[in-house]
N, CA and C atoms of all chains as a GROMACS GRO file, in nm:
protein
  573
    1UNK      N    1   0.030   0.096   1.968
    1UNK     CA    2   0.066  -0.044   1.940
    1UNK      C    3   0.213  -0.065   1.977
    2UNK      N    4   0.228  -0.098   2.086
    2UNK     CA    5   0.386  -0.109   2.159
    2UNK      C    6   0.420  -0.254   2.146
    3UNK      N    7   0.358  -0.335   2.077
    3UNK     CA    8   0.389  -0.472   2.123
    3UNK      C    9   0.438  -0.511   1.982
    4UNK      N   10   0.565  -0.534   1.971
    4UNK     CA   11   0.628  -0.565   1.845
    4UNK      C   12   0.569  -0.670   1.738
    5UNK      N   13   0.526  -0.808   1.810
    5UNK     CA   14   0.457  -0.901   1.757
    5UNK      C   15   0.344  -0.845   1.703
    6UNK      N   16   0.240  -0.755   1.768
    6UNK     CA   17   0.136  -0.714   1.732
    6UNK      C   18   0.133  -0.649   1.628
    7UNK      N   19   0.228  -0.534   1.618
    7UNK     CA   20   0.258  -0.472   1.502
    7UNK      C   21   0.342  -0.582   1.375
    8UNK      N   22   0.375  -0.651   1.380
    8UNK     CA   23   0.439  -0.740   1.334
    8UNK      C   24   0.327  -0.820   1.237
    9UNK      N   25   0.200  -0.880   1.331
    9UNK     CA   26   0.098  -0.953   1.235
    9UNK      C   27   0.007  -0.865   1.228
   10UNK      N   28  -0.019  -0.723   1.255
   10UNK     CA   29  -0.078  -0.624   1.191
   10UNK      C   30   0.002  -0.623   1.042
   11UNK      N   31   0.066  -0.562   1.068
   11UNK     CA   32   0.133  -0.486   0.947
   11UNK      C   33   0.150  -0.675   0.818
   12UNK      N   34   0.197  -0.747   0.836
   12UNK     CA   35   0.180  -0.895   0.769
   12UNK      C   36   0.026  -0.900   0.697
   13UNK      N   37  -0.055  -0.877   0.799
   13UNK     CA   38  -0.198  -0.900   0.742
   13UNK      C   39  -0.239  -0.866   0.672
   14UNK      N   40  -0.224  -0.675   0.662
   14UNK     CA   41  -0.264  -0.622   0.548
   14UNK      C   42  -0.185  -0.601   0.419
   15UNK      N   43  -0.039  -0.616   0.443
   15UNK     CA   44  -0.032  -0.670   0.330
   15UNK      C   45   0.010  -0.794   0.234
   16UNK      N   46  -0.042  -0.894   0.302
   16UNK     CA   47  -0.096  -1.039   0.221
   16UNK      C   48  -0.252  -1.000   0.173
   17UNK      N   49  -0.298  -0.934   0.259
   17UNK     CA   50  -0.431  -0.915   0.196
   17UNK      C   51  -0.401  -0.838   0.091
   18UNK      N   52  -0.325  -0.727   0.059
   18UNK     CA   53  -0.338  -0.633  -0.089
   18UNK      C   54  -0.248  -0.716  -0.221
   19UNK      N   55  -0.105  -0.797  -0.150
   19UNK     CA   56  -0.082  -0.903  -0.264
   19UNK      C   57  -0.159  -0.997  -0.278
   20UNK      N   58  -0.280  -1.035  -0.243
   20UNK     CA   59  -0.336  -1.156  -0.260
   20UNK      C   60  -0.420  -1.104  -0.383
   21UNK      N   61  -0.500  -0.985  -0.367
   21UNK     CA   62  -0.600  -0.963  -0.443
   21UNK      C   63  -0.495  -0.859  -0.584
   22UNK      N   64  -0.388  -0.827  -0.536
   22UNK     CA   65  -0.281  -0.817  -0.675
   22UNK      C   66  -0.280  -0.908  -0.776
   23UNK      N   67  -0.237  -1.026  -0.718
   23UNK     CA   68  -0.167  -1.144  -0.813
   23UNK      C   69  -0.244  -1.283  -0.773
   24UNK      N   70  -0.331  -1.234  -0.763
   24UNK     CA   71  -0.439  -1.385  -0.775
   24UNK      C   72  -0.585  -1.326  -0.834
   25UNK      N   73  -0.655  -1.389  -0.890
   25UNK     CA   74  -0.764  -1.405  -0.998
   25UNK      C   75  -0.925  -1.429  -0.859
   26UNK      N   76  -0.901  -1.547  -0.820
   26UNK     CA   77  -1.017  -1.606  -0.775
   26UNK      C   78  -1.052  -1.625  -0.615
   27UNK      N   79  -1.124  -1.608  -0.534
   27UNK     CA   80  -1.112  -1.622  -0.377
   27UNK      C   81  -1.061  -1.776  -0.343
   28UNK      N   82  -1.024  -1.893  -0.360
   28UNK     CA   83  -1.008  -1.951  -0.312
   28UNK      C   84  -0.809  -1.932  -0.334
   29UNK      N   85  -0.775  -1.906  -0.431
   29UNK     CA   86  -0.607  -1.875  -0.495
   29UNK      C   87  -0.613  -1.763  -0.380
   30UNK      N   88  -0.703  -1.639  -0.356
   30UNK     CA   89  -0.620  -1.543  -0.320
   30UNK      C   90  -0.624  -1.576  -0.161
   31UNK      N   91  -0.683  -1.685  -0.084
   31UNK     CA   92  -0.711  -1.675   0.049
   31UNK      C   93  -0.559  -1.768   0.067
   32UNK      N   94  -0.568  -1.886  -0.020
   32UNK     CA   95  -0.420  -1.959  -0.007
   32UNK      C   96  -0.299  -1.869   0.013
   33UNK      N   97  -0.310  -1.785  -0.169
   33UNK     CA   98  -0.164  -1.689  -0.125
   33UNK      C   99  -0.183  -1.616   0.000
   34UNK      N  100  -0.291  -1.575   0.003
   34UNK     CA  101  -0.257  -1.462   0.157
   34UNK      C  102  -0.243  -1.539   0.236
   35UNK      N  103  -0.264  -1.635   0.289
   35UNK     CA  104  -0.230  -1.754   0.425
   35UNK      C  105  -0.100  -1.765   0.424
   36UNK      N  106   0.000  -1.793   0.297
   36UNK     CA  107   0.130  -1.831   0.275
   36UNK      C  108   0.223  -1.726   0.293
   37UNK      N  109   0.128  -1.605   0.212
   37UNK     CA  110   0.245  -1.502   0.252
   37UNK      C  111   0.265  -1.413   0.394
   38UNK      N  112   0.085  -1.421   0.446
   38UNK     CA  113   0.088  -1.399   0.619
   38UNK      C  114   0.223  -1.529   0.694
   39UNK      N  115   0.227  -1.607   0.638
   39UNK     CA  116   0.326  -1.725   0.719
   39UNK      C  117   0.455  -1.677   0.678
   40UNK      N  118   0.468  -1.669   0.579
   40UNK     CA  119   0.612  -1.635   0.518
   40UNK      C  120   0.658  -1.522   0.633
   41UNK      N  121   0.588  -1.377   0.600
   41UNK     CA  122   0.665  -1.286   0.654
   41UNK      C  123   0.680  -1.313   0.826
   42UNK      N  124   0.573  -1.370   0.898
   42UNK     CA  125   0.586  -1.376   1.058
   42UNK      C  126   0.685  -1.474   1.054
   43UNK      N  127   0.674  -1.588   1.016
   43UNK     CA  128   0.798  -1.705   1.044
   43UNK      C  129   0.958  -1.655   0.969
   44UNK      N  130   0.947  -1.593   0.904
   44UNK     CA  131   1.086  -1.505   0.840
   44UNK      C  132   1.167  -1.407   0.961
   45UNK      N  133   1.017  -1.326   1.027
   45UNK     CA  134   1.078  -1.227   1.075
   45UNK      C  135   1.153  -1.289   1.249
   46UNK      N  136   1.057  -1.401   1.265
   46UNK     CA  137   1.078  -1.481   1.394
   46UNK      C  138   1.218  -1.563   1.392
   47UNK      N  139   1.266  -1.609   1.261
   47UNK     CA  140   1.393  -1.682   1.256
   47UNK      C  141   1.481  -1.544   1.238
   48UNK      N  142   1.508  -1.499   1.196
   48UNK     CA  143   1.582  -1.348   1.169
   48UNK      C  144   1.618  -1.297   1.322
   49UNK      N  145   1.478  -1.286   1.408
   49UNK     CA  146   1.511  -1.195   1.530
   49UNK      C  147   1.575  -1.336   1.608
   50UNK      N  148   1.527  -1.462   1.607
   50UNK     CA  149   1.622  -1.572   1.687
   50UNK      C  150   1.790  -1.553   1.612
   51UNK      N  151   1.831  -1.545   1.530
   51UNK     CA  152   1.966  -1.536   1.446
   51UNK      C  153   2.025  -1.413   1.502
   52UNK      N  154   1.966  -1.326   1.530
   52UNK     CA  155   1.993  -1.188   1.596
   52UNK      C  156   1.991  -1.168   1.702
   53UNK      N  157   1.964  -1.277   1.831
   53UNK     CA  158   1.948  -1.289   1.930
   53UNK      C  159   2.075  -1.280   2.002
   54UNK      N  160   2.172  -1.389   1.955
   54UNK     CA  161   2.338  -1.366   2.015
   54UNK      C  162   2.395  -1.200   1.993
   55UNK      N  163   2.322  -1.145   1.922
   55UNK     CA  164   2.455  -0.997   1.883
   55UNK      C  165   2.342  -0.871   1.934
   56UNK      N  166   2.319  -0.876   2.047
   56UNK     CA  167   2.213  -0.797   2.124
   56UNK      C  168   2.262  -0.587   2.030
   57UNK      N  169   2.355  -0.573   2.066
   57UNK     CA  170   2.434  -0.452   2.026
   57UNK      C  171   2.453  -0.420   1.852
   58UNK      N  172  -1.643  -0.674  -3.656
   58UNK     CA  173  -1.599  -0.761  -3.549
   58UNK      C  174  -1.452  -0.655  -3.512
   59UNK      N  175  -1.414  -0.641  -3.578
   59UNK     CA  176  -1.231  -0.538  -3.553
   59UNK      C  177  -1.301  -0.442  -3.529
   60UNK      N  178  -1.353  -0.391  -3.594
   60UNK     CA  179  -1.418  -0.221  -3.574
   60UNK      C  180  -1.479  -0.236  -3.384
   61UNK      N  181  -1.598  -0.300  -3.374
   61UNK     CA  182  -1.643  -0.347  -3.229
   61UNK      C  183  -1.513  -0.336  -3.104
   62UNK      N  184  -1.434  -0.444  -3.190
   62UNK     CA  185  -1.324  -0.473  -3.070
   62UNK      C  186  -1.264  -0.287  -3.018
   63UNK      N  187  -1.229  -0.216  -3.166
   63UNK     CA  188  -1.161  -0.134  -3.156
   63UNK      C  189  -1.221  -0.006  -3.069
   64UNK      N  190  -1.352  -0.025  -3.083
   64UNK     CA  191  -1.446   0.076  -3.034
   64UNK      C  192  -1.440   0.039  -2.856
   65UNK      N  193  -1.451  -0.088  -2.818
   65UNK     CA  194  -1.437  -0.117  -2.659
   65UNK      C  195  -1.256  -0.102  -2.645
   66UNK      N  196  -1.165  -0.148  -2.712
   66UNK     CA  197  -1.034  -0.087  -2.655
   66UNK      C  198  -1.010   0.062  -2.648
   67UNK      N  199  -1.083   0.145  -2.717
   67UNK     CA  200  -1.071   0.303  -2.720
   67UNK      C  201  -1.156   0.318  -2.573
   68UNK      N  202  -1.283   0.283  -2.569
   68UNK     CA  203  -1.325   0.351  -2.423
   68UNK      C  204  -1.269   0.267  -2.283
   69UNK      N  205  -1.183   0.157  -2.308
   69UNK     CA  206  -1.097   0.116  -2.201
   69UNK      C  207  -0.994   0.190  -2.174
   70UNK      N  208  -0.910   0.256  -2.350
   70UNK     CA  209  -0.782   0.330  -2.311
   70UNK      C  210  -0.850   0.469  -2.227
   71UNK      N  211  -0.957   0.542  -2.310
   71UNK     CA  212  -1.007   0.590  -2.238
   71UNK      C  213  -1.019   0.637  -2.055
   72UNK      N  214  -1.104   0.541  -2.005
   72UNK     CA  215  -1.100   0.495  -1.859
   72UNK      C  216  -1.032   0.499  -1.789
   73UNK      N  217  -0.862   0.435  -1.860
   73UNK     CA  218  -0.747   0.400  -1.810
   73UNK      C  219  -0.671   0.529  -1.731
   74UNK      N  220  -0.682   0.671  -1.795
   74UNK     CA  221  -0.611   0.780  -1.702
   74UNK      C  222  -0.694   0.808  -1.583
   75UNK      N  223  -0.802   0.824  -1.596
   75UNK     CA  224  -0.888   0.867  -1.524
   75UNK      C  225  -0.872   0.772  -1.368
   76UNK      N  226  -0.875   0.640  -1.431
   76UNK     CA  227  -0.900   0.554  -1.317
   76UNK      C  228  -0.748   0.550  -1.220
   77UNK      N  229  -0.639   0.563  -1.327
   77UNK     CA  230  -0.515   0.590  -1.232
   77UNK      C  231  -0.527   0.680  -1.177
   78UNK      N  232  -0.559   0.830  -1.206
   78UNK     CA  233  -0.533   0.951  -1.120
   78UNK      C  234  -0.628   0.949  -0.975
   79UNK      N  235  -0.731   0.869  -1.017
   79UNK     CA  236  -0.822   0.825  -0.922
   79UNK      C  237  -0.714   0.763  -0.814
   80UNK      N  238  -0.701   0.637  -0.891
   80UNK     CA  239  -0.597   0.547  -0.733
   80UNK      C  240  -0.515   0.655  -0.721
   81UNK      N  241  -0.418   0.705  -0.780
   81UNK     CA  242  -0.322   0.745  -0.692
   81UNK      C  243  -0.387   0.888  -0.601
   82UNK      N  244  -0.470   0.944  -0.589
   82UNK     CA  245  -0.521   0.987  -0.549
   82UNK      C  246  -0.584   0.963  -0.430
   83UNK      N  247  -0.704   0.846  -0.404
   83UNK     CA  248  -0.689   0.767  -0.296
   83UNK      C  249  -0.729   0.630  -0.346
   84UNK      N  250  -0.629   0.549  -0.244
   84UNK     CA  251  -0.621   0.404  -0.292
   84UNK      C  252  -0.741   0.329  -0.326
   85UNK      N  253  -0.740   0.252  -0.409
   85UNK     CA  254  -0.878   0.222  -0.430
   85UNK      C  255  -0.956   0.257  -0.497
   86UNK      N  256  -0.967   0.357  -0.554
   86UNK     CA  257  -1.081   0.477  -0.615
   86UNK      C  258  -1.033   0.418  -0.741
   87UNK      N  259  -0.972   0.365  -0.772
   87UNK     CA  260  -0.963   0.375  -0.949
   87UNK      C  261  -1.017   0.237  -0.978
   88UNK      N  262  -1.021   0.178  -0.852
   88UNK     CA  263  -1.093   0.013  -0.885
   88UNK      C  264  -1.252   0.058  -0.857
   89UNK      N  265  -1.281   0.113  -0.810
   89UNK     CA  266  -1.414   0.214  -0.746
   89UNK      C  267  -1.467   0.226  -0.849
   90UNK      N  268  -1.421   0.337  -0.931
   90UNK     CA  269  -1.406   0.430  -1.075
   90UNK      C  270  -1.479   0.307  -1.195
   91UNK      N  271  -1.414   0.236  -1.201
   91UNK     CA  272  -1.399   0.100  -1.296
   91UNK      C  273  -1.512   0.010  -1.286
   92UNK      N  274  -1.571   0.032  -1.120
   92UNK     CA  275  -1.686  -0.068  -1.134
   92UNK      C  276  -1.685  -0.205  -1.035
   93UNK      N  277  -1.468  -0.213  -1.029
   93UNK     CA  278  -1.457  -0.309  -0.930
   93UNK      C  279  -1.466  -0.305  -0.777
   94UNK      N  280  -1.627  -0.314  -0.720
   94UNK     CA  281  -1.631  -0.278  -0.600
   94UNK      C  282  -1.555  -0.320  -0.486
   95UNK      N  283  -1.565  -0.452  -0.464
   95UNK     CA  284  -1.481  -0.507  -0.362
   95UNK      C  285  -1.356  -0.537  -0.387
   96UNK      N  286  -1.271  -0.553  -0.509
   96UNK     CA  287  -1.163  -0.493  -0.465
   96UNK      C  288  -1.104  -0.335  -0.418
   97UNK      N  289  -1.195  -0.244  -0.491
   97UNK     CA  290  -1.156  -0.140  -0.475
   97UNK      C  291  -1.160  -0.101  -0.291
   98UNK      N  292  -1.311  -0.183  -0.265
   98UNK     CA  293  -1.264  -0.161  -0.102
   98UNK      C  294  -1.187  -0.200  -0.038
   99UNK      N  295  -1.157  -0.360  -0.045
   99UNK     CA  296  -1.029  -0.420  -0.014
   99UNK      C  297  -0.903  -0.335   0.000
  100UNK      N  298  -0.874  -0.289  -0.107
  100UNK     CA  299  -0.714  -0.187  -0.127
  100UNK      C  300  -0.751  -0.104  -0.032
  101UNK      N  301  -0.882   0.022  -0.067
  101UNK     CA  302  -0.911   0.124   0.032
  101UNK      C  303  -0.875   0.072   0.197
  102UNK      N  304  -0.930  -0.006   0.223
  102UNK     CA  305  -0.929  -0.038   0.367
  102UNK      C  306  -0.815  -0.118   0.418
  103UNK      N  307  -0.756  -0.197   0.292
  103UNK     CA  308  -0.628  -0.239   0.357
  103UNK      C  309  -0.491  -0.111   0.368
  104UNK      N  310  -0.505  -0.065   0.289
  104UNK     CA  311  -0.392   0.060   0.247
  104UNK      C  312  -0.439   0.172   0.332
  105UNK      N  313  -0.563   0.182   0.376
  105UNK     CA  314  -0.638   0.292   0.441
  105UNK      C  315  -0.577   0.286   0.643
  106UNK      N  316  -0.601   0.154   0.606
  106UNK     CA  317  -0.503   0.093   0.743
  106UNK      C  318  -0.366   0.116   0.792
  107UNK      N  319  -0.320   0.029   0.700
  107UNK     CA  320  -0.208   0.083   0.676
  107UNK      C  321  -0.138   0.202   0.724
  108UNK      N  322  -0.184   0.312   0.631
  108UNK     CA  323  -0.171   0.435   0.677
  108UNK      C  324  -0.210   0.501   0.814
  109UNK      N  325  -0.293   0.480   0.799
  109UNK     CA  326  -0.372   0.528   0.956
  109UNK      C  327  -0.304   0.494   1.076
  110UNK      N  328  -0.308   0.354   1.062
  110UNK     CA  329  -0.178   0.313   1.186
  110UNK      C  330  -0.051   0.354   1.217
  111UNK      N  331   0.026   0.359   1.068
  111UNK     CA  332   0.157   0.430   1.067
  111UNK      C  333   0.181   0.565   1.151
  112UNK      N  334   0.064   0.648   1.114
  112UNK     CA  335   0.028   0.774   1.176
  112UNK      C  336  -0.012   0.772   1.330
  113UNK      N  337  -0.091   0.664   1.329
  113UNK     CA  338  -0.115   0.686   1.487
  113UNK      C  339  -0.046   0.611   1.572
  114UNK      N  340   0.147   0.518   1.492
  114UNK     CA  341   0.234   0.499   1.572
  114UNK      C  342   0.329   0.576   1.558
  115UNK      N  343   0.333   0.736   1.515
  115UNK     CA  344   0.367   0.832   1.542
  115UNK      C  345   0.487   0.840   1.363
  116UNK      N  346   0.441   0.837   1.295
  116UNK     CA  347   0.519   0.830   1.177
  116UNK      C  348   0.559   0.993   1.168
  117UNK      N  349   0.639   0.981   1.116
  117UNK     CA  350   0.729   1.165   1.068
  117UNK      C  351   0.643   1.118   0.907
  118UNK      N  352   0.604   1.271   0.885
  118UNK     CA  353   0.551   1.289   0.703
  118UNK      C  354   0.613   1.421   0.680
  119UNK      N  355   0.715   1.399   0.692
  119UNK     CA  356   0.801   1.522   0.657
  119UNK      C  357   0.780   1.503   0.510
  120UNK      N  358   0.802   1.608   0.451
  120UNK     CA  359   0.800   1.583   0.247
  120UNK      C  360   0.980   1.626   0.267
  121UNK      N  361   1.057   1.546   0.206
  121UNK     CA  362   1.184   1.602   0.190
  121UNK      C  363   1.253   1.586   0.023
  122UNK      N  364   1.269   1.747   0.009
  122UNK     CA  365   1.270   1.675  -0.139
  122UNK      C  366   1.430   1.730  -0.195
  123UNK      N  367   1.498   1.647  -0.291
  123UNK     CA  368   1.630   1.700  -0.344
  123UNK      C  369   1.732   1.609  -0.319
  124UNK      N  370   1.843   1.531  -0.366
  124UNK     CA  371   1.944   1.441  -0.344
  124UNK      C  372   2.009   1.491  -0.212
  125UNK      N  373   2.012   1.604  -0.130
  125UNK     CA  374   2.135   1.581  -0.022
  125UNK      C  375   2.099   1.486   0.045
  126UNK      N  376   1.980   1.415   0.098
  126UNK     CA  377   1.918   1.264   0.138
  126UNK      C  378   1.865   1.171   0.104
  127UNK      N  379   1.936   1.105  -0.024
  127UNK     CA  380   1.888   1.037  -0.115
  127UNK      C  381   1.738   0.935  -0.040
  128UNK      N  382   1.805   0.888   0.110
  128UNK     CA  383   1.727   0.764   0.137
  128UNK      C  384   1.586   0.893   0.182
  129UNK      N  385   1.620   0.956   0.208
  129UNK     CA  386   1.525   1.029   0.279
  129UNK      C  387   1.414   1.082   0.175
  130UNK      N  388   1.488   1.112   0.062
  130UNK     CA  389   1.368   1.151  -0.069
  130UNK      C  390   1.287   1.028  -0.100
  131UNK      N  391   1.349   0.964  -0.136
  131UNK     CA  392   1.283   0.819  -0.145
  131UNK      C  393   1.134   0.779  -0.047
  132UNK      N  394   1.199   0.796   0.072
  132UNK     CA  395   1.128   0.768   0.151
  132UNK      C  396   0.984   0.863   0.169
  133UNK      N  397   0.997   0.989   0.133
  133UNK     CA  398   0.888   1.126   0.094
  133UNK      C  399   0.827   1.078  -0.050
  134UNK      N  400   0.882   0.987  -0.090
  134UNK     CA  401   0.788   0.944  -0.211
  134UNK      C  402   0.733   0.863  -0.208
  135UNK      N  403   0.782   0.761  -0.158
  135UNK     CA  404   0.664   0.616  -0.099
  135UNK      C  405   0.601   0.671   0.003
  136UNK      N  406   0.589   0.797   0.018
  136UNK     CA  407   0.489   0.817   0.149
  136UNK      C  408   0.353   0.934   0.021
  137UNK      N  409   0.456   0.979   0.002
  137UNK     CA  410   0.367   1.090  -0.117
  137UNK      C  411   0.255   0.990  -0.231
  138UNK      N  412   0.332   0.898  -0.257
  138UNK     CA  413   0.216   0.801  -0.342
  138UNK      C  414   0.081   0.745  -0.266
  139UNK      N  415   0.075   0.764  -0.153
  139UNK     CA  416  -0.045   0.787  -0.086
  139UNK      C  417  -0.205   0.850  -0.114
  140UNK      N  418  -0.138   0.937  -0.196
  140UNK     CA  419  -0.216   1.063  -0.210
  140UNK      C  420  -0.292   1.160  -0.103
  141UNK      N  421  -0.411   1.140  -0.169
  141UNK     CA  422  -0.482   1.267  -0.060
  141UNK      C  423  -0.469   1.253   0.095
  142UNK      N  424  -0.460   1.114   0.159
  142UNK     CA  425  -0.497   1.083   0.293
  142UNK      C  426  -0.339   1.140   0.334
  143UNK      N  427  -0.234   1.125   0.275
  143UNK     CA  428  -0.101   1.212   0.293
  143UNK      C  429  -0.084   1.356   0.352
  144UNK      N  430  -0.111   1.422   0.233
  144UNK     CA  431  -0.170   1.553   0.238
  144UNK      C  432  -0.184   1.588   0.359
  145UNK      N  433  -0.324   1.521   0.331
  145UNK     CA  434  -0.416   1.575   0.419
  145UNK      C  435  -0.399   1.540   0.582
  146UNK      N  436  -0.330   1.437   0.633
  146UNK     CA  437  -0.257   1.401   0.746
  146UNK      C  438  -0.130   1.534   0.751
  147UNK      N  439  -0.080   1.545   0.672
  147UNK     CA  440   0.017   1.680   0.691
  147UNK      C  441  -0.078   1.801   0.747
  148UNK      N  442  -0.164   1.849   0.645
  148UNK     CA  443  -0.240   1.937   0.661
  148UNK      C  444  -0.303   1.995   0.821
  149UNK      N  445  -0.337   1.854   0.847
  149UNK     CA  446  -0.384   1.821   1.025
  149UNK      C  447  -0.295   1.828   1.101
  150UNK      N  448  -0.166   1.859   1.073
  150UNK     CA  449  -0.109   1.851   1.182
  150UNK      C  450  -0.019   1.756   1.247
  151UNK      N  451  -0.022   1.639   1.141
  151UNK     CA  452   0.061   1.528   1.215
  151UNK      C  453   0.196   1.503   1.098
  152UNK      N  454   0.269   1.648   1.064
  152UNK     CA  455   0.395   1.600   0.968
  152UNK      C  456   0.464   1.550   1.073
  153UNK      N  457   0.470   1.647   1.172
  153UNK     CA  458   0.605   1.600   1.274
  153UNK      C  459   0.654   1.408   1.282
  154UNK      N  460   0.566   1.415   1.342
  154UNK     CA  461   0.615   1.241   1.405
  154UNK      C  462   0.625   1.286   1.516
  155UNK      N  463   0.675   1.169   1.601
  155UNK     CA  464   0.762   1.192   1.738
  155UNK      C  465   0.875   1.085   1.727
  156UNK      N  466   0.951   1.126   1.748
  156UNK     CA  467   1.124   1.055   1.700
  156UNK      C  468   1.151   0.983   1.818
  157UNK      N  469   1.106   1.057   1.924
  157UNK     CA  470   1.154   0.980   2.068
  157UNK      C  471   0.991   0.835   2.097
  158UNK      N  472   0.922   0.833   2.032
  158UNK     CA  473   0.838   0.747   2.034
  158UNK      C  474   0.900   0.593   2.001
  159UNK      N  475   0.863   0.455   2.060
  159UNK     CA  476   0.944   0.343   2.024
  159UNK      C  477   0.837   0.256   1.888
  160UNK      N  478   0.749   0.330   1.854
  160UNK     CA  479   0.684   0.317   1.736
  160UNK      C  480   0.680   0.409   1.626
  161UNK      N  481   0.805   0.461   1.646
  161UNK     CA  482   0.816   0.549   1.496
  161UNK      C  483   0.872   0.489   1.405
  162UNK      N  484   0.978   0.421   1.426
  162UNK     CA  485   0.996   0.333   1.301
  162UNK      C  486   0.895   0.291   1.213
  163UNK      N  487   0.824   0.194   1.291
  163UNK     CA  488   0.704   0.125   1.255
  163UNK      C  489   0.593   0.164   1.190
  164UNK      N  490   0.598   0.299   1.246
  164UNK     CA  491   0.506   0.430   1.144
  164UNK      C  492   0.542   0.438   1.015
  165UNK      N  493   0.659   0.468   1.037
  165UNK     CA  494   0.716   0.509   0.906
  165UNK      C  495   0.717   0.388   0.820
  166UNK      N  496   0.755   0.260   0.860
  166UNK     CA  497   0.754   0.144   0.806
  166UNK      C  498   0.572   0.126   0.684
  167UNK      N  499   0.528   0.154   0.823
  167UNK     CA  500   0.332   0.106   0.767
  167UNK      C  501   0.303   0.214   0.652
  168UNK      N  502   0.365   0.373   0.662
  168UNK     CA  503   0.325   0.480   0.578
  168UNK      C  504   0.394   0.502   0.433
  169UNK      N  505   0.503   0.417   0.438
  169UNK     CA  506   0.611   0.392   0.370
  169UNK      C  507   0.552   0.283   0.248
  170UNK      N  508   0.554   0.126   0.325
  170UNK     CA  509   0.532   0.065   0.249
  170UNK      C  510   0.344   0.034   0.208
  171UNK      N  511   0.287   0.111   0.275
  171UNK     CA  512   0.117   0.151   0.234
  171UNK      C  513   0.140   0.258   0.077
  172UNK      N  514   0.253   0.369   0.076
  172UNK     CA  515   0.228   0.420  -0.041
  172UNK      C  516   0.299   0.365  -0.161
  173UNK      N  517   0.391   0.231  -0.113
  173UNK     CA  518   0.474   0.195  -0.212
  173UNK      C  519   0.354   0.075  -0.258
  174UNK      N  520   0.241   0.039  -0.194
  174UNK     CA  521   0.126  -0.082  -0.230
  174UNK      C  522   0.083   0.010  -0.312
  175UNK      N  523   0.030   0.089  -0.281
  175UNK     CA  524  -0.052   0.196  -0.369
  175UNK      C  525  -0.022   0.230  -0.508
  176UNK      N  526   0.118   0.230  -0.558
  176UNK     CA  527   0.154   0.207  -0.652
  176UNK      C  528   0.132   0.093  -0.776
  177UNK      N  529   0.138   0.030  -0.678
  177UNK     CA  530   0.106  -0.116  -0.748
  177UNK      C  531  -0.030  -0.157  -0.784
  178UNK      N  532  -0.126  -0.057  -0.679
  178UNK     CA  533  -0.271  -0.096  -0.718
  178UNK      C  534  -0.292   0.030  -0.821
  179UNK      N  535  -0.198   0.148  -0.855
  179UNK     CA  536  -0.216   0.203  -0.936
  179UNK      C  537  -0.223   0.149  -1.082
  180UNK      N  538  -0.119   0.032  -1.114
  180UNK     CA  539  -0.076   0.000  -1.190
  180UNK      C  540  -0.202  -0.139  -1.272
  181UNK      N  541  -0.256  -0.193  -1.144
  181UNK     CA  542  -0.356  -0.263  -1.159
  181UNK      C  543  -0.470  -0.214  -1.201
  182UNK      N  544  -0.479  -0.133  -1.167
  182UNK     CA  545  -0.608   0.008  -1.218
  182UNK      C  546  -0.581  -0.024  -1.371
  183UNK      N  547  -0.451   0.053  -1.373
  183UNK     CA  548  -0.446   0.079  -1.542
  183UNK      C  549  -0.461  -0.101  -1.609
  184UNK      N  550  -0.429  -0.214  -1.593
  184UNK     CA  551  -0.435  -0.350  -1.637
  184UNK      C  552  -0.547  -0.402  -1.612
  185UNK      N  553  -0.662  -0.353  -1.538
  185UNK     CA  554  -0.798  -0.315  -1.541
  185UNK      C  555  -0.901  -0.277  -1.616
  186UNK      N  556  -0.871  -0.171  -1.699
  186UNK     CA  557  -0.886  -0.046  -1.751
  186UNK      C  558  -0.893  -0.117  -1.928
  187UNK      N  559  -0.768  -0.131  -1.924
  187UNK     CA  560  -0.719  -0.187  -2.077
  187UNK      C  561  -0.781  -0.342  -2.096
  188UNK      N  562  -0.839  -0.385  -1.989
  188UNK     CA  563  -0.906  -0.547  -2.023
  188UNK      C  564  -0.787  -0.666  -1.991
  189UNK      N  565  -0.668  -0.608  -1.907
  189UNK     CA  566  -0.565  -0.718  -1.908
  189UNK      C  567  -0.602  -0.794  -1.776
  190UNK      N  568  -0.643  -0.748  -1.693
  190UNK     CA  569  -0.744  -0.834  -1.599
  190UNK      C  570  -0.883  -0.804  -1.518
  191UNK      N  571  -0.932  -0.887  -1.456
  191UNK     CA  572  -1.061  -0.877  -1.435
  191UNK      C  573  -1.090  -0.776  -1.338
   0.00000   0.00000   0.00000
């Protein structure tokens, strides 16, 4: 898996899927949190690496 | 009615070691143990992933143990809370890693934070166990 993104919403996926079924009760709560927290971490890590973009070194 | 209650909280406290040594053992198994099937597979196969990948993007499972590398012990323990699939990935042959690989980080990242989940579903086991959730 050489492709950073890939590993990126690999690694996101599974674990929104293990906090979802942590800290939520019911399938419709735990599909929401896992949707939010799959978004959270890819759109976090995507503004972070744009912010990091000017300081290559 | 107290007596009843007291008799189902004794074979929950009961349950409760068993089903942890289970998870931490391998992920999942203590929700297994308990009865809770599909989560217990859920964890198994998400954490099972997890791991697996870490390993086959070349993760180091070195065990390093003792303060001269604080981050480094640390890091042999969120990998050690894994349990058996740990081990037993050592056992096979794959402690090394490959360092010069551009997915070792990422290994270590997935094997790292797969045994630091594992913890947490340990902990759910036991809040399981005792009737604190479903």
């Amino acid at each position: 898996m050489a492709s950073h993104l890939l590993a990126l919403i690999v690694f996101s996926t599974l674990v929104s899927v293990v906090f979802a079924i942590l800290l939520r009760e019911n399938g419709k709560d735990r599909l929401r949190f896992a949707l939010m927290t799959f978004g959270a971490f890819v759109l976090s890590a995507v503004v972070v690496g744009w912010l990091m973009y000017p300081f290559p070194n | 009615m107290d007596r009843e209650r007291a008799i189902v909280d004794e074979r929950r406290a009961g349950a409760a070691i068993p089903a942890c040594l289970l998870a931490l053992l391998v992920p999942g198994a203590g929700h297994l143990y308990l009865g809770r099937i599909t989560k217990g597979l859920a964890f198994l196969g998400a954490i099972g992933a997890l791991f697996v990948l870490g390993v086959l993007m070349d993760a180091g499972l070195q065990m390093h143990l003792g303060f001269d590398d604080p981050l480094a012990f640390l890091r042999s323990l969120a990998q050690m809370a894994l349990g058996v699939p740990y081990f037993l990935a050592r056992a096979l042959g794959f402690e090394a890693g490959k360092v010069t690989s551009v997915t070792y980080e990422y290994g270590n990242t997935f094997t790292e934070v797969g045994g630091l989940l594992n913890i947490l579903v340990v902990l759910d086991a036991y809040d399981v166990a005792v009737g604190r959730k479903r």
